[in-house]
N, C-alpha and C positions, 0 to 999 in steps of 0.2 A: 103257553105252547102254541096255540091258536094265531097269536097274536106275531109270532115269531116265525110261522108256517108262510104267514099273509106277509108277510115284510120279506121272506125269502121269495114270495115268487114273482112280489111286484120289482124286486132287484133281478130277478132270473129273467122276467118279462123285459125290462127296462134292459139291462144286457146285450137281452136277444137283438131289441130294436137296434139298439148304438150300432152292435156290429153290422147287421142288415143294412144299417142303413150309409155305413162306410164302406161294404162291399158294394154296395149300389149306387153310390158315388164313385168310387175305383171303376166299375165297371161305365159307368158313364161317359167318365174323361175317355177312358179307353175307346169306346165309342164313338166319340167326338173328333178323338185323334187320329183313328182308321176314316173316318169320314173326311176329316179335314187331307189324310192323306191321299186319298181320289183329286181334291181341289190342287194341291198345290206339286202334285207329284211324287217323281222318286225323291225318296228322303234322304240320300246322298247326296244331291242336289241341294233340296232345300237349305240347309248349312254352308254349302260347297264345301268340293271337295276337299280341301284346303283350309280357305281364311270364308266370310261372309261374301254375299257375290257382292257385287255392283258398289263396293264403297271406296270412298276415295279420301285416304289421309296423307298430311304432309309432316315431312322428317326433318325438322333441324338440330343440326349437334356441333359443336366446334371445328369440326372439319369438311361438313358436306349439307347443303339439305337438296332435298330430292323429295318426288312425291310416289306414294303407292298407289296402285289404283288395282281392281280386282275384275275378273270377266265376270262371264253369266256361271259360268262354272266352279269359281271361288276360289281361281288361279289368280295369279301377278300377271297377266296375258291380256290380248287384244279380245272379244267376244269370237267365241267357237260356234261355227253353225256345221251340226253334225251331218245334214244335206248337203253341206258343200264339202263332204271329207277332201282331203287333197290326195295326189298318186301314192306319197308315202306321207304318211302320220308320223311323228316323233314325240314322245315323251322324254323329260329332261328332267329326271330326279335328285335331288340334293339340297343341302341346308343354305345358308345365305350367301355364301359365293357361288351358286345357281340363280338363286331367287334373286342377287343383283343390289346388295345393301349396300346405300352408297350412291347410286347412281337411277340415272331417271329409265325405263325400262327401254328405251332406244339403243341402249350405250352399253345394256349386258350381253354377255358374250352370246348369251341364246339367241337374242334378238339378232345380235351380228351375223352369227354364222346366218341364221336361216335366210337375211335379208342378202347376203354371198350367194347363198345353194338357188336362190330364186333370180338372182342377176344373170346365174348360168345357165338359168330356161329350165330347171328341174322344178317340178310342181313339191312342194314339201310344204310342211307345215309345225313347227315347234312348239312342243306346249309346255309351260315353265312350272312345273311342280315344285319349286325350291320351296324352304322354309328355314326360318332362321332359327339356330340354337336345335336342328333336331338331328340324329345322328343315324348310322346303319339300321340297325334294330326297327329301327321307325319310317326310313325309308321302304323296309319292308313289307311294312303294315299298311302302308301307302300305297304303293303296288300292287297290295291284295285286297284293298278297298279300291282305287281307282282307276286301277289297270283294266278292270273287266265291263267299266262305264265307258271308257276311251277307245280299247281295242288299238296301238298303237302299233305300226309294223315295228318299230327300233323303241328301245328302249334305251336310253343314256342316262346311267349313275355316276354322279359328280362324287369323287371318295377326295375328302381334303387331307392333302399329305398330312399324316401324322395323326393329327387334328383328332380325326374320327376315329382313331384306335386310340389316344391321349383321354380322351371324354369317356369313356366307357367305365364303368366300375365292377370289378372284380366279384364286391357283396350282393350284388342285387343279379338278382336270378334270368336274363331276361326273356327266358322259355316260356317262364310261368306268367310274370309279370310285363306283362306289355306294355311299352315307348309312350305314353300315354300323350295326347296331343291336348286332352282337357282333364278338368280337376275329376277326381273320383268321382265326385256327388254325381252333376253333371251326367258322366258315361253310363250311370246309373239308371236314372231319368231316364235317359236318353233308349235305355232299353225297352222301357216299360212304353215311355210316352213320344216314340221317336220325330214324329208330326211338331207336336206342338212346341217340343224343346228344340228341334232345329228352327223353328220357325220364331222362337221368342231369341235366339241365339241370334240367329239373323238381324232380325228389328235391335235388340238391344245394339250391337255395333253400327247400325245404319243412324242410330239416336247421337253413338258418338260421334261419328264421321259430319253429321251434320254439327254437331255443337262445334267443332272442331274447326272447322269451313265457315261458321260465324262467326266464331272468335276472330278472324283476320290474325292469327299467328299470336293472340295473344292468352289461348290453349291450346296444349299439347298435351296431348293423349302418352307418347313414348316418354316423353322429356319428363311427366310427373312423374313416370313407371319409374324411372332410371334415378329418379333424383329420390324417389321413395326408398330404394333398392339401396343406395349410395349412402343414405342413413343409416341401415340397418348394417352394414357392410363397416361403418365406421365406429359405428357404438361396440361391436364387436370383436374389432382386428384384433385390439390388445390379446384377445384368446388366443391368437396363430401369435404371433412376434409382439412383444415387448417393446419395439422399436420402430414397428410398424409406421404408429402415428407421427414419430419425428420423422420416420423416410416422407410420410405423407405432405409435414410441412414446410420439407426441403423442396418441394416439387417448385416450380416457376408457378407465381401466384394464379395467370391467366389460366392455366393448369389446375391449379386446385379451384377455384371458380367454376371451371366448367364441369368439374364432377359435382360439386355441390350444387350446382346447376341443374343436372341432369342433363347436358351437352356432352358428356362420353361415356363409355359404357362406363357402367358400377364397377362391374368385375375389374377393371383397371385397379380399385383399389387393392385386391390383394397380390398387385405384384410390387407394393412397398413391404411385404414382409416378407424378409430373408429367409426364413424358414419354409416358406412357399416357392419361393426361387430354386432352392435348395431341391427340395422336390421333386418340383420341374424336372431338375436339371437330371436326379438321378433319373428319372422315367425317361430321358432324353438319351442316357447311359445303358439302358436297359439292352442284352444283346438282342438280337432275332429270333433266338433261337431257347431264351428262358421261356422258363413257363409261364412266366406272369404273360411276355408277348404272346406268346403261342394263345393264350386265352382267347386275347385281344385277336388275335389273326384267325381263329379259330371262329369266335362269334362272327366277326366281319364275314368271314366266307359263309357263313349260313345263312345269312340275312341275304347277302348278294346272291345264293342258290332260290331262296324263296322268292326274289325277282324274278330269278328267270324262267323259274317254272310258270310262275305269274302270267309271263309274258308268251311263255308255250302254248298257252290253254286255245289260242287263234293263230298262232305258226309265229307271232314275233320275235325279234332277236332283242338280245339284250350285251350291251359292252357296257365297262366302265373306264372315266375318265380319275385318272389321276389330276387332282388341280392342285398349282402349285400354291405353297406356305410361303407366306411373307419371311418369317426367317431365315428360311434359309434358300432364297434368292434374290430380295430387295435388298442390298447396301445399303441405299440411302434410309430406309425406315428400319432397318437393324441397326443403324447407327443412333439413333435418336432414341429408341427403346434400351441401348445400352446406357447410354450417356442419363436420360433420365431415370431408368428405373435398373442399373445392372445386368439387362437378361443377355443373358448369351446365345449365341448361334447353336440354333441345333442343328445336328447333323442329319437328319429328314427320313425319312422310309420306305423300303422298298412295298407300296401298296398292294404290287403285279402280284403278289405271294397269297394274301387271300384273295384275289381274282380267277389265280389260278388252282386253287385248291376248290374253289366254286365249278368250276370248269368254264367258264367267262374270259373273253381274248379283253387285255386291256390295255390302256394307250398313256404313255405319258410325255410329258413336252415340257420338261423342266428346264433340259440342256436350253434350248430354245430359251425359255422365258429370263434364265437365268443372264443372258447372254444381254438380251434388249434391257433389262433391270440394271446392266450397269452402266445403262448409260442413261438411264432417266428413272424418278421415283414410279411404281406402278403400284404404288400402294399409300392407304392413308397410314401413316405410321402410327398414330396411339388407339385410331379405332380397329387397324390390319386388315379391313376390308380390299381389294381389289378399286381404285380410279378408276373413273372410263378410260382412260390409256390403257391402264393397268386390263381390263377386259376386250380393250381393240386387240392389245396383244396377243392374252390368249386367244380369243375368237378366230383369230388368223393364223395359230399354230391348229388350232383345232376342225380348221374346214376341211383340211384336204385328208385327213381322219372317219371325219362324218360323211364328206362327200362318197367316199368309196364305199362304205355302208350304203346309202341311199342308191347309187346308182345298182350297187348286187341287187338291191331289190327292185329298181325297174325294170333289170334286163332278164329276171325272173320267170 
């Protein structure tokens, strides 16, 4: 009994230590981590707000390559210095037809208009919030993490016709669950130990950015992703269509090469199966006025109100930009996307409906864009990104839009 008393309290004692000395560790990092945070700043920053600051990779894909490059803030932008604010500040929220996929950042419509608004002797200044693959919900969330760093007089949300009410899912809650822009684990971390995890986030992509920049083009960082994605995407199809993988082999060789490549997006695979087409096509059929849209129009205005209250909290405005969809204005890339993969023209949507349920004035330039599309390609057809034509255009439907915003608030 003796013997079992002393064995119990050398394991009680031992115990005690383990834990003690895990919380004394836990408390350490912690401590390291608020310290480190004095050194390196705001921890919105140190991640940027966005992507990693200061790195710079290059895109090649079957249709374009183009380079990215990021500011001090951890935008797709030229360096912001917040001592030199300009008369009106612009933020320009939206997914990769903002951000400018496709094209070198001279040639995006951000860039264009702002370099317009400044030939006209207005002092402004655009800052390129875009991101690619993120949607309303998220733009939100962006807004309410970055808005209050930036303090922008205007605020411009890029809503991609369709697109962004098309992507949303009905299952997923997204009140509760949040647009998340990194993996669980990650956001996690990132709570406890916000310093060091923005700061190891940072270095890990400046490690890639440089292997990437030494490879002389013979590593790609996008082009493994896509080509990793493109496998998993083909092992797979047969579960959506049957047929799938013969549509895949129909395709024109140089075509199927460059997906197994990782030269076009992955997701291009699943518009060789019918049954996904199909889909499409009904959510394309869907009235305005069902409830499945109503959801979709219903979320989309929430997310667009949570901007603009964002944007209230220091008197700025907030509008949003309808951008136009490749199919249903490009001819020439709605022809090649029929002809190779079936997809038919959709008939496009009226976005000004959740703008206006937001209470948000909104702006669209379809008739316009649609008009200059038929007389030249303004888009890449199998990636559907926006050319630099395809962005001069909008850029030049879009100045005399943004112009009149900016100068309300000079003569303010």
């Amino acid at each position: 009994m003796l013997m079992n008393t002393a064995s119990l309290s050398r394991l009680f004692v031992s115990t005690a230590l383990t834990i003690a000395s895990i919380i004394f560790a836990i408390l350490l990092v912690v401590g390291l981590d608020r310290a480190l945070g004095r050194w390196v700043g705001d921890p919105r920053l140190t991640a940027g707000l966005i992507f990693p600051p200061q790195v710079e990779l290059a895109v090649k894909t079957y249709e374009y390559n183009y380079t990215i490059k990021t500011n001090n803030l951890g935008l797709r932008d030229e360096d912001y210095d917040p001592l030199k604010r300009p008369q009106v500040l612009i933020a320009a929220i939206g997914d990769s037809f903002t951000f400018g996929q496709g094209v070198n950042i001279q040639d995006t419509w951000v860039q264009r208009v702002e370099k317009g608004l400044r030939a006209k002797g207005l002092d402004v200044e655009i800052l390129n919030l875009g991101q690619p693959g993120s949607s309303p919900p998220y733009y939100a969330q962006l807004a309410e993490e970055a808005l209050p760093v930036l303090k922008p007089d205007l605020v411009l949300v890029g809503v991609l016709q369709s697109n962004d009410f098309e992507t949303l899912d009905p299952k997923q809650d997204y009140d509760d669950i949040t647009y998340r822009r990194e993996p669980r684990g990650r956001a996690t971390m990132r709570a406890w130990f916000p310093n060091l995890i923005n700061l190891a986030y940072r270095e890990q992509a400046r490690q890639l950015a440089d292997r990437e920049q030494r490879s002389r083009g013979r590593w790609n960082l996008i082009q493994l992703r896509w080509k990793e994605d493109f496998q998993k995407y083909y092992a797979s199809i047969d579960s959506y269509d049957e047929g799938a993988r013969y549509s895949f082999l129909s395709l024109p060789t140089p075509i199927q090469d460059a997906l197994r490549d990782g030269l076009l997006p992955p997701l291009m695979m699943y518009l060789c199966a019918d049954s996904l087409r199909m889909q499409r096509q009904r959510w394309w059929d869907l009235e305005v006025d069902s409830p499945d849209m109503q959801w979709r129009i219903d979320l989309v205005a929430r997310s667009l109100a949570r901007i603009g209250r964002a944007a209230e909290l220091w008197g700025g405005r907030t509008a949003v930009l309808s951008l136009p969809l490749m199919e249903n204005t490009d001819p020439f890339a709605r022809e090649t996307l029929y002809r190779l993969f079936g997809v038919l023209e959709r008939p496009g949507l009226d976005d000004t409906r959740a703008a206006g349920a937001a209470g948000l004035p909104s702006h669209e330039v379809t008739a316009g864009f649609r008009e200059a599309a038929r007389q030249e390609p303004l888009f890449y057809p199998l990636d559907s990104h926006m050319t630099a034509r395809g962005n001069e255009v909008l850029a030049n439907l879009l100045e005399p839009v943004i112009e009149r915003y900016v100068r309300e608030i000079t003569d303010r």
